[in-house]
C-alpha positions in Angstrom: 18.3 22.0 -0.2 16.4 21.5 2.9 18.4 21.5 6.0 15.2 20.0 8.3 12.4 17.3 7.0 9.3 16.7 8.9 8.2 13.4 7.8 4.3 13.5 8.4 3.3 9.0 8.9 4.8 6.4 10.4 5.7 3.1 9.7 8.0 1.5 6.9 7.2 4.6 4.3 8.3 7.3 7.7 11.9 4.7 7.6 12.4 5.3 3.9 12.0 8.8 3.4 14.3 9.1 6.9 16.9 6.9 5.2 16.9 8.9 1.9 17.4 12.4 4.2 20.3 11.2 6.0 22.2 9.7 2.8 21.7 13.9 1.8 22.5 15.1 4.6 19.4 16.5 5.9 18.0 16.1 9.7 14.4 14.6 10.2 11.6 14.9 12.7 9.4 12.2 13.4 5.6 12.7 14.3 4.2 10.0 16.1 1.0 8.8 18.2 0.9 7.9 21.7 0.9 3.9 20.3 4.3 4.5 18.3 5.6 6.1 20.9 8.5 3.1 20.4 8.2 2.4 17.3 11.4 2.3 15.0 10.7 6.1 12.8 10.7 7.4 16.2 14.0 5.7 17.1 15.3 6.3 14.6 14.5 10.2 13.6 17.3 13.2 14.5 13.6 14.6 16.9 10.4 13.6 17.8 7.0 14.9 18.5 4.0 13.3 20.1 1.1 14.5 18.0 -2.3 13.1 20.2 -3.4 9.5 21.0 -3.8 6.3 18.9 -6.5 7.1 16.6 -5.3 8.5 13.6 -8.5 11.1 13.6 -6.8 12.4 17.0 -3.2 12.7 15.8 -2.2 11.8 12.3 -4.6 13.1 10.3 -4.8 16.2 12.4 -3.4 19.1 10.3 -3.0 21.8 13.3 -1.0 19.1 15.1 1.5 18.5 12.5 2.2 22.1 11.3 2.5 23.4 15.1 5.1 19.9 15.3 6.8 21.5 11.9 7.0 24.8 13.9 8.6 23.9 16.7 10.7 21.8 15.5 12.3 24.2 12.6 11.4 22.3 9.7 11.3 23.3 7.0 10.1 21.2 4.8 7.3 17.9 5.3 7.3 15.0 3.3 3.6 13.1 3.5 4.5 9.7 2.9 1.4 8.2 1.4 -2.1 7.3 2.8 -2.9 9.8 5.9 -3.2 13.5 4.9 -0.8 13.3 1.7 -3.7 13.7 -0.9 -5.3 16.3 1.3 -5.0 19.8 -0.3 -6.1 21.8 2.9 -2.9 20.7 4.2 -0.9 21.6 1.5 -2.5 24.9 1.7 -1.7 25.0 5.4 1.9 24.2 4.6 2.1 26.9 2.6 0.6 29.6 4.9 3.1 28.3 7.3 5.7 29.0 4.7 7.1 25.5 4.8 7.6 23.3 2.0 5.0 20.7 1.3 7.2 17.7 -0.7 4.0 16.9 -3.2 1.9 18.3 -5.6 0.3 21.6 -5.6 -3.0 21.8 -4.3 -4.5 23.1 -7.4 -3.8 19.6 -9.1 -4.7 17.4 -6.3 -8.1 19.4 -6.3 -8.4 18.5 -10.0 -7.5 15.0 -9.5 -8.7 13.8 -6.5 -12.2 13.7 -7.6 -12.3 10.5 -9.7 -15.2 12.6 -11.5 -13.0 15.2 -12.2 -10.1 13.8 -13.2 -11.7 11.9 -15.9 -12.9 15.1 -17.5 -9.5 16.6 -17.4 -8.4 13.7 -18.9 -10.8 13.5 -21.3 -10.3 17.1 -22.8 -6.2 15.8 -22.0 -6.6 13.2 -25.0 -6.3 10.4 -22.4 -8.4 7.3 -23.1 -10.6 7.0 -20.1 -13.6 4.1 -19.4 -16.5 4.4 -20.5 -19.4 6.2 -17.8 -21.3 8.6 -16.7 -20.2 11.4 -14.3 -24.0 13.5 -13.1 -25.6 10.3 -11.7 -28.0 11.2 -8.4 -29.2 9.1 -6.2 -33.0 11.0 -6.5 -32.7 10.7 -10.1 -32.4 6.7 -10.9 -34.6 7.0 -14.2 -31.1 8.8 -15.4 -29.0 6.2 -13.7 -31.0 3.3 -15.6 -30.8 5.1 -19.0 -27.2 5.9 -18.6 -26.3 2.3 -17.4 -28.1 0.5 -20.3 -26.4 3.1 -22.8 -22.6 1.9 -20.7 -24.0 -1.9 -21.0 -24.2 -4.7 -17.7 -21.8 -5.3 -16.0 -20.5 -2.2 -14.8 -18.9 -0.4 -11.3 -20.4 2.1 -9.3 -17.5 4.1 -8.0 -17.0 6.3 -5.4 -15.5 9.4 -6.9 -13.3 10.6 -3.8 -11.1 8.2 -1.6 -9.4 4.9 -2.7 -8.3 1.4 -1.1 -11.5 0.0 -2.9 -14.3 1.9 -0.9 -17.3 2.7 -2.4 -17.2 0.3 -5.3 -19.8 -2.3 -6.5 -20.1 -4.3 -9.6 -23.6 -4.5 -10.5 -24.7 -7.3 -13.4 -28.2 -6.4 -14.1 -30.6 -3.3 -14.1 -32.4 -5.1 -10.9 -29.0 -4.1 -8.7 -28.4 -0.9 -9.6 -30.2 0.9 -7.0 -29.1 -1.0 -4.2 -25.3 -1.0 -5.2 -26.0 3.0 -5.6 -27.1 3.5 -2.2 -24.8 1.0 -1.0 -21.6 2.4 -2.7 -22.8 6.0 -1.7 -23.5 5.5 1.7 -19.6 3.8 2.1 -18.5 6.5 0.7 -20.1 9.1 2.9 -18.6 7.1 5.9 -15.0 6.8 4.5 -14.4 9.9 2.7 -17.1 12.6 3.7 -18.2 12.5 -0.1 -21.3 10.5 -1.1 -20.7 11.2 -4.7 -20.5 8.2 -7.3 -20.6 7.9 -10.7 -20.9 4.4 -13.4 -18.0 3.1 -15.3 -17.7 0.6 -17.7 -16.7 -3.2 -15.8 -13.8 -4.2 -18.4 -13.1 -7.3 -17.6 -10.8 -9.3 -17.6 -8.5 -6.6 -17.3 -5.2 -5.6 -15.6 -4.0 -3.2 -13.7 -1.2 -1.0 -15.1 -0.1 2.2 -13.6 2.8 4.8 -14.4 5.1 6.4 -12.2 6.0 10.1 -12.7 8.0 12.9 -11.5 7.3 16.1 -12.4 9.2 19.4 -11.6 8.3 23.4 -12.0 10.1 23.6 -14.7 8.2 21.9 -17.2 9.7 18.5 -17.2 8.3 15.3 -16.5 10.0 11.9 -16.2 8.0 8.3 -16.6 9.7 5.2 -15.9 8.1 2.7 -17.3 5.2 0.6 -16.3 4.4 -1.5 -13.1 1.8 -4.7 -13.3 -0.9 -4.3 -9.9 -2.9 -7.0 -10.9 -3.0 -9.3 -8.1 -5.8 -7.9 -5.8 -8.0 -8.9 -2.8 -11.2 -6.8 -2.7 -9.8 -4.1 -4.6 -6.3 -3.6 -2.8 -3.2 -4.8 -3.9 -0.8 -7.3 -2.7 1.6 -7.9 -5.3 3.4 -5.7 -7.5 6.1 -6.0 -10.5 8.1 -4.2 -13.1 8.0 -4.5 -15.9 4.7 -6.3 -17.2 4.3 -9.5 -19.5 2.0 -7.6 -21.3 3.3 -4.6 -22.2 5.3 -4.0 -25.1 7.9 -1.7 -25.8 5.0 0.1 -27.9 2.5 0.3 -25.7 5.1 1.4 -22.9 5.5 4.4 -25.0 2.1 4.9 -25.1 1.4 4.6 -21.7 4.2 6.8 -20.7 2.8 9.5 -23.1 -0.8 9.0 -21.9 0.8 9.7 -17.9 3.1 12.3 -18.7 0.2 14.1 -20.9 -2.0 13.7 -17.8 0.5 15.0 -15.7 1.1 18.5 -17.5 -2.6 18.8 -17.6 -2.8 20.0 -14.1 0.3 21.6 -13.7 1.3 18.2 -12.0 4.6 18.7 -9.6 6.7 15.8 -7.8 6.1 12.5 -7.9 2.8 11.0 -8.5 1.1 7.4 -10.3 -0.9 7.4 -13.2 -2.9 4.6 -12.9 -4.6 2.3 -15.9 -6.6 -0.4 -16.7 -5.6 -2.3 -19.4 -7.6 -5.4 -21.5 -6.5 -8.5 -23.5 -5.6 -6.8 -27.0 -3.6 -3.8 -25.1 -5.9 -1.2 -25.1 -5.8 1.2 -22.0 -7.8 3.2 -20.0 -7.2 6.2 -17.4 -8.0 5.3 -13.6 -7.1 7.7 -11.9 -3.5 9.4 -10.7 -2.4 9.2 -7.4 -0.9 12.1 -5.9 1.6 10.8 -3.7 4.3 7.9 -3.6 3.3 5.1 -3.7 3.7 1.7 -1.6 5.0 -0.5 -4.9 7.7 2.5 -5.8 10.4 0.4 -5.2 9.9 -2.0 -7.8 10.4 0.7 -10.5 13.7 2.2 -8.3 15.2 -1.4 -8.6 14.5 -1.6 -12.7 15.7 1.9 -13.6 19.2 1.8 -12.9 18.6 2.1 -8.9 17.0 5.6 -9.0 15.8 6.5 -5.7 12.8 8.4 -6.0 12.5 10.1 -2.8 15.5 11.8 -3.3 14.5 13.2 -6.9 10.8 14.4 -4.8 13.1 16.2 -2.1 15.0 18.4 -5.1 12.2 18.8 -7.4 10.4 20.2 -4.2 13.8 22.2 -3.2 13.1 23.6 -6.8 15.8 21.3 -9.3 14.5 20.2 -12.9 14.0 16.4 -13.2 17.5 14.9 -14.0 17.2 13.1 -17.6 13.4 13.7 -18.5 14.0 11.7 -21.8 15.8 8.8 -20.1 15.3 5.9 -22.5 12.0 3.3 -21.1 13.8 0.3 -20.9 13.5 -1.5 -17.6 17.0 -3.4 -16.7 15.5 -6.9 -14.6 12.3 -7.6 -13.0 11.1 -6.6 -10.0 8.7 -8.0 -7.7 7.3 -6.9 -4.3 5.1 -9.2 -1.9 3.0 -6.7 0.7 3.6 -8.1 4.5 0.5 -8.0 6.4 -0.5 -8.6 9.5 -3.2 -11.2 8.8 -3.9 -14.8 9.2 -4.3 -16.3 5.3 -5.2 -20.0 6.7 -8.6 -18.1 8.5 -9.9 -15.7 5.6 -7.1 -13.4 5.9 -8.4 -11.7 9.3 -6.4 -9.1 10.9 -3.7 -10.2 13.4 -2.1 -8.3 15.3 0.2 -8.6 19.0 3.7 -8.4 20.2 6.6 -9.6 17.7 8.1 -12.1 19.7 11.1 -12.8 17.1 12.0 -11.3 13.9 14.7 -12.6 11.0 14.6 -10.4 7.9 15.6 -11.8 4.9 18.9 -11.0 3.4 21.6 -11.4 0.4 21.7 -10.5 -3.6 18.6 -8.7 -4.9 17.1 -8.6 -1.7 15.2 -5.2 0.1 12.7 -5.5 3.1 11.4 -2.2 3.6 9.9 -2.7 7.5 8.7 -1.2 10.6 8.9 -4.4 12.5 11.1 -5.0 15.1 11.7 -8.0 17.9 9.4 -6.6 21.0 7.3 -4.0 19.1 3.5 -4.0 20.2 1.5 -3.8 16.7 -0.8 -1.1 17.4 -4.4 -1.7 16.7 -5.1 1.4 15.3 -3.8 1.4 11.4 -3.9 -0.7 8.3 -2.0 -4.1 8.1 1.0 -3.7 6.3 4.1 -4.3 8.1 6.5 -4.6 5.3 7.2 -4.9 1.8 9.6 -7.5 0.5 11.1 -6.5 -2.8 13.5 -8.4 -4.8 15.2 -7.9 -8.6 16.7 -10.2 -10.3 17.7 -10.6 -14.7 14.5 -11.7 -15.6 10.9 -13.1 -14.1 11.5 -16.3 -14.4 14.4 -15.8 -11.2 13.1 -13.1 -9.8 10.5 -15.1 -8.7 12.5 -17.7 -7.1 14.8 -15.5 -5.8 11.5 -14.2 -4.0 10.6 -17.8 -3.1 14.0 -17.7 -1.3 13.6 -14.6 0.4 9.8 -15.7 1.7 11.4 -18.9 3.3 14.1 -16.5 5.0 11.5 -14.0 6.5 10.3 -15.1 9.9 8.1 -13.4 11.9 7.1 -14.5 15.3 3.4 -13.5 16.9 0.9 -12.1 14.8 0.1 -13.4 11.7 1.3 -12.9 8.4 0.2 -13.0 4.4 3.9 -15.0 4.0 2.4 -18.6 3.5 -0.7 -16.7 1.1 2.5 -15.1 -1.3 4.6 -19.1 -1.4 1.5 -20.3 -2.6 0.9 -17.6 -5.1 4.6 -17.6 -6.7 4.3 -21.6 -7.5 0.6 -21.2 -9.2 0.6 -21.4 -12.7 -1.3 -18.5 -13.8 1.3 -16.5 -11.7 4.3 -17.9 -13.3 2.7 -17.6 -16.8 1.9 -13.9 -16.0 -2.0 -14.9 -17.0 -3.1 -12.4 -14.6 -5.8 -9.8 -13.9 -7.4 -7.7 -11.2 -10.3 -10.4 -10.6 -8.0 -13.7 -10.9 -7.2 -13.6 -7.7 -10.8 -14.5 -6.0 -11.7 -16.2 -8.8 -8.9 -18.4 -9.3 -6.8 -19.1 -6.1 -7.9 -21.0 -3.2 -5.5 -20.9 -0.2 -4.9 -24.2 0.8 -5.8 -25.3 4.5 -2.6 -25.6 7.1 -1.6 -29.5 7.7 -1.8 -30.2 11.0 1.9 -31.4 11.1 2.6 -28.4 9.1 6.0 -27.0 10.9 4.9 -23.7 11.0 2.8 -24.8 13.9 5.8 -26.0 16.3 7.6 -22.6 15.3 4.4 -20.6 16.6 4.4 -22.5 19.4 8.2 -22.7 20.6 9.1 -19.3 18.8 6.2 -17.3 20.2 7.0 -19.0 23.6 10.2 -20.3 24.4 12.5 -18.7 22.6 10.8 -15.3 23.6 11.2 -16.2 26.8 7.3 -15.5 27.8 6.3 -18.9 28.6 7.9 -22.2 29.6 7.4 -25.9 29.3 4.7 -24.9 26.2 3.7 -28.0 24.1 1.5 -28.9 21.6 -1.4 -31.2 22.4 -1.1 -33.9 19.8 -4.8 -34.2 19.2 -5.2 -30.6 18.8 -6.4 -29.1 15.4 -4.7 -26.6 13.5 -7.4 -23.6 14.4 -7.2 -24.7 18.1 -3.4 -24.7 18.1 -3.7 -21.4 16.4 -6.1 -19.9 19.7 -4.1 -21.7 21.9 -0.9 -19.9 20.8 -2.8 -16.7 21.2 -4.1 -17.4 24.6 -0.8 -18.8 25.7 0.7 -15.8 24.9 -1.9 -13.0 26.3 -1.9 -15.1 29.6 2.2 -14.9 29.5 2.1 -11.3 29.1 -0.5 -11.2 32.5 2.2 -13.1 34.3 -0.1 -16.3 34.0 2.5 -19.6 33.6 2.0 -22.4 30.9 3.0 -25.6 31.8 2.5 -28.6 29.7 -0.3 -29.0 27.0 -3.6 -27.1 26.7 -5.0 -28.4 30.0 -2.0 -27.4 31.9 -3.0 -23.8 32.5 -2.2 -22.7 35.6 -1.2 -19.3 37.5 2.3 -18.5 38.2 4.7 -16.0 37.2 5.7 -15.9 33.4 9.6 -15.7 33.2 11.0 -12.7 30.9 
């Protein structure tokens, strides 16, 4: 086993993958930016490297840095995390010539898979159902693109073929929009992943999302647990995730399972990884795509397998163990669910927000996890995506796992920025939600956030939590009159002009200069 981890991210996933090496007994070394210099995965890490300033183009994602920071540290191993450079095969290549363990797959099978193109040819040949499309379209060549679309049929996606998060997708309903969406999709793509390609797929609709997860050793084995339900999205990224699903069967589970463990050994797939599906009303399924890393729900399918903890199994497969019980029977104990905490204001069209976290109370008791990297006084850098958190519960069945993540939602609070919190209460009390009548375009076609009152509660807490009780500003009250979108500014100026030692005293025409208290 490894005696020295270099965990290459930051943020919640850099905590987890920490907390799973000191349960076996193995040191870690935190990378970090110049804006995490004190965050908690630095805290919180046996050592600790600064690998370049904030922008993740000048420190994260910056191979050299993080291998020299292996180096010199005596790793001699580096687990990814997900997102950042841990679906880049140059770096597993340059972990290898380093002679230190990359905790992933090989590059050979992220090369095969990471092209959406290419994995659905290797699929294909796999025996793996895959959508319907066309691979060789050009954007010089749109008398092709306009036969091959007509032969697919309207509506259908233009898909970038490298990257995910949504990039690079359009859904085009007519012959009319299919140049446009081309050069559109193409051109995103270009900017986000240094790939213009794109291809045409099929628009099944409505249709959930249903992916695999897998773990895969050198030894031939591969173990699926079951099925999670990724269905509730925002502009193609997720913000909800359970295990099992309402719709799948123990019969299709097995077929699914099959499907991701078939496309797993037809790569020479090693460690953990996420086959990922699309499925439609009468249970037929399509391949996505796999992704070749952990992923952000994993912990729903940890909590309904017995309590498995899947970084540990990716640190010994990677230290060169089989896969303990590959034919472990697919029956999920529970439900699962797990609500993504973002740093975003749901009442204003879920813009980013970011700022000091001026008070923090994590939810606790039976069934309850709360994977974070928040902390009372951490500075939310501007410089990364929005999740903060990920609030997972289990419980027996869906029916109380839902309210037991009701509970837990009313127990979080989180002081400063904005979060999705109000945007996840709503969504457990819809209907459709509790019925499980779900699918990847319900949510913007079906839920409409519901405007703030303006003697909704929440407000006072912004305004005496972010202020008083952080001890930034005194005297702050609300103006009665006020709306709920100037409250919401006001709360934000208040507390940028505490932090420049500007006083607030009385409403919003009592600015005046002073010296904040702290």
């Amino acid at each position: 086993m490894f005696k020295r981890v270099l965990i290459a991210n930051r943020g919640e996933i850099a905590l987890r993958v920490q907390r799973t090496c000191r349960e076996m007994g193995i040191e870690t070394v935190a990378v970090y930016s110049e804006a995490d210099r004190n965050a908690l995965h630095v805290r919180n890490a046996d050592r600790a490297v600064c690998i370049g300033p904030g922008p993740s183009g000048e420190s994260y994602l910056v191979i050299e840095k993080i291998i020299q920071a292996a180096r010199d540290t005596g790793a001699d191993a580096i687990h990814p995390g997900y997102g950042f450079l841990s679906e880049n095969p140059e770096f597993v290549e340059a972990c290898v010539a380093a002679g230190i363990t990359f905790i992933g797959p090989p590059a050979e099978a992220m090369r095969a898979l990471g092209g959406k193109i290419s994995g659905r040819r290797l699929m294909e040949e796999a025996g793996v159902p895959i959508v319907p499309g066309a691979n060789d379209i050009a954007l010089d060549d749109m008398e092709t693109a306009h036969r091959e679309a007509e032969r697919i049929g309207f509506p259908l996606l233009v898909k970038a073929s490298s990257g995910g998060g949504g990039r690079g997708i359009r859904l085009v309903q007519s012959a009319d929009e299919l140049e446009n969406s081309m050069r559109a999709s193409a051109a995103e793509a270009a900017t986000s992943f240094k790939d213009a390609t794109i291809f045409l797929e099929k628009y099944v609709s409505p249709a959930r999302h249903i992916e695999v997860q897998i773990i895969a050793d050198a030894h031939g084995n591969v173990r699926a647990f079951g099925e999670r339900e990724c269905s509730v999205q925002r502009r193609n990224q997720k913000l909800v995730e359970e295990a099992p699903s309402v719709a799948v069967t123990p019969e299709v589970r097995q077929r699914l399972c099959d499907a991701a463990i078939a496309a797993a050994k037809s790569c020479g797939y090693r460690n953990a990884g996420t086959v990922e599906f699309l499925m439609d009303q009468d249970g037929n399924f399509y391949f996505l795509e796999v992704n070749a890393r952990l992923q952000v729900e994993h912990p729903v399918s940890e909590l309904v397998y017995g309590g498995v903890d899947l970084v540990a199994m990716q640190l010994r497969v990677a230290a060169g163990e089989p896969v303990p019980d590959p034919d472990a029977p697919l029956d999920p104990v529970g439900w699962a669910i797990e609500c993504r905490i973002n740093g975003e204001d749901p009442f204003n069209n879920f813009i980013p927000s970011l700022g000091l976290v001026d008070f923090l109370r994590a939810p606790a008791g039976p069934g309850v996890r709360f994977d974070t990297m928040l902390f009372e006084g951490l500075d939310i850098p501007v410089f990364y995506d929005s999740l903060l958190g990920k609030l997972i519960v289990w419980a027996e069945d869906r029916e109380r796992a839902i309210e037991r993540m009701k509970r837990a939602l009313k127990d979080l609070i989180v002081s400063g920025p904005m979060t999705n919190q109000a945007f996840h209460l709503e969504l457990m009390d819809h209907p459709d939600f509790r019925s499980g009548d779900i699918y990847t375009s319900w949510l913007e076609s079906n839920f409409t956030m519901p405007a703030l009152p303006e003697d909704d509660p929440r407000l006072e807490v912004a305004l005496t939590a972010g202020g008083l009780a952080a001890g930034l500003v005194q005297g702050v009250s609300a103006d009665g009159g006020a709306r709920p979108a100037g409250l919401t500014r006001w709360v934000k100026s208040a507390r940028s002009m505490a932090r420049r030692g500007i006083r607030i005293e009385g409403g919003t025409a009592g600015w005046r200069r002073g010296s904040a208290s702290r």
